[in-house]
C-alpha positions as CSV (number, residue, x, y, z in Angstrom):
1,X,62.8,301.2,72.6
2,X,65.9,298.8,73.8
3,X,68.5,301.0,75.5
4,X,71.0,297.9,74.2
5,X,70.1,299.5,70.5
6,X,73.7,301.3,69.5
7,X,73.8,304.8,70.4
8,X,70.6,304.9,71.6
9,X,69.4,305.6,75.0
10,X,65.8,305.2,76.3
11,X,63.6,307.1,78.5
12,X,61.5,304.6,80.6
13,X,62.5,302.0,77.9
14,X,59.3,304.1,75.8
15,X,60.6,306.4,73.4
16,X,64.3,307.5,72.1
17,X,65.7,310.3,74.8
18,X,69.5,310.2,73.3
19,X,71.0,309.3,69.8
20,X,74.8,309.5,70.0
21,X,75.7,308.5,66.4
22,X,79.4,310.0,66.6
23,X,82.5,308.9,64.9
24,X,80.7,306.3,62.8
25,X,81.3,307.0,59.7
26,X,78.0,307.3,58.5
27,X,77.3,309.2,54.9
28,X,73.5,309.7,53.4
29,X,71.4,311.8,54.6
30,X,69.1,313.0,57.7
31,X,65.7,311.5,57.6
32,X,62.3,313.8,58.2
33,X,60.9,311.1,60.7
34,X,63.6,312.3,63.3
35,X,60.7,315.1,63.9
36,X,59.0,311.8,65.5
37,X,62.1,311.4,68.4
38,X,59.5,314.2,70.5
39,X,61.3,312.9,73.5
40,X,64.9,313.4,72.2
41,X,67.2,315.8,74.5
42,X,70.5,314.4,73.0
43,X,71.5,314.5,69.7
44,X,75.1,313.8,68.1
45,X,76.0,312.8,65.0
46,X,79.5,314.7,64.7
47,X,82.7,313.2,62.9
48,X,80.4,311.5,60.2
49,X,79.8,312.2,56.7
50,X,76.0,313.1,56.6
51,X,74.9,315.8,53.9
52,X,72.1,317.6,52.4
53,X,69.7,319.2,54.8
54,X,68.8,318.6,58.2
55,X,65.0,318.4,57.8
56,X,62.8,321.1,59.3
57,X,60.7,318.5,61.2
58,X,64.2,318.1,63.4
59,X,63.9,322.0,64.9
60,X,59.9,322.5,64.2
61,X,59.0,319.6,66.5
62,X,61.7,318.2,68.9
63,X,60.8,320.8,71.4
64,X,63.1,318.4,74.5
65,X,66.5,319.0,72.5
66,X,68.6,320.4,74.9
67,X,72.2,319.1,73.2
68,X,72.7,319.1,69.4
69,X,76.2,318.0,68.0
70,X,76.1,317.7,64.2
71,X,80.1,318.9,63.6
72,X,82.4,317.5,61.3
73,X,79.8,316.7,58.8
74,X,81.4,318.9,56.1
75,X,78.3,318.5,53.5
76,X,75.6,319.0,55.8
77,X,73.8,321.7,55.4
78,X,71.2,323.6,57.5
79,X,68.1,326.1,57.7
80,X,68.7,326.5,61.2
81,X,66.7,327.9,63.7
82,X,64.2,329.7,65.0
83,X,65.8,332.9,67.2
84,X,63.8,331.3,70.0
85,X,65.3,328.0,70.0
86,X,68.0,327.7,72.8
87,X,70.2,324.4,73.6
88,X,72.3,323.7,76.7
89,X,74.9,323.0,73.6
90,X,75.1,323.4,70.2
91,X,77.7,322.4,67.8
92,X,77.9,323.3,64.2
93,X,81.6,323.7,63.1
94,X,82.9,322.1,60.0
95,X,79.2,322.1,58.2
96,X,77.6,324.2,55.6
97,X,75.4,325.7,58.3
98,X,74.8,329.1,58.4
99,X,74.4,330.2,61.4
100,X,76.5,331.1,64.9
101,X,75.9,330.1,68.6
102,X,74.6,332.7,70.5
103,X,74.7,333.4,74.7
104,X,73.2,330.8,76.3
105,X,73.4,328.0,73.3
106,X,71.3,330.1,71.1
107,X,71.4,329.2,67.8
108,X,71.0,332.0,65.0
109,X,70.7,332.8,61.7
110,X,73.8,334.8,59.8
């Protein structure tokens, strides 16, 4: 991992700890290796163009996410998250996602 890699910062130049992808224009769609970022605390991808569905690996396995940005990705959709999950922050306007921010950066279900 080579924090000089765009939008990505490293934790002890070892494994992926933020992946600020914002404003980049990026379409396609959301791999299921992002389950393999364990270390990840930071994720934005907001003001892209990313659809389908954010892979269940992503909330099933990145247990360090403490920030999750994915707004302004109008044709991403989501099975989001376990009642349990909480984030420090948690962004999800302008997407398909269905589901609200609760107290505390809990994310839930509608």
């Amino acid at each position: 991992c080579l924090d000089s890699w765009y939008g990505i910062t490293c934790k002890d130049n070892q494994t992926v700890a933020k992946l600020d992808l914002s404003l980049n224009n990026i379409s396609g769609t959301l791999p299921n290796s992002l389950g393999n970022l364990t270390s990840l605390s930071f994720f934005n991808i907001s003001s892209n163009n990313f659809g389908g569905m954010v892979p269940l690996a992503f909330y099933n396995d990145l247990h360090n996410l403490a920030t999750i940005d994915i707004s302004q990705n109008p044709n991403l959709d989501c099975v989001l998250i376990s009642p349990n999950a909480s984030f420090n922050y948690c962004s999800i306007a302008y997407t398909k996602c269905g589901c609200r921010v609760g107290p505390n950066g809990i994310c839930y279900t509608l």
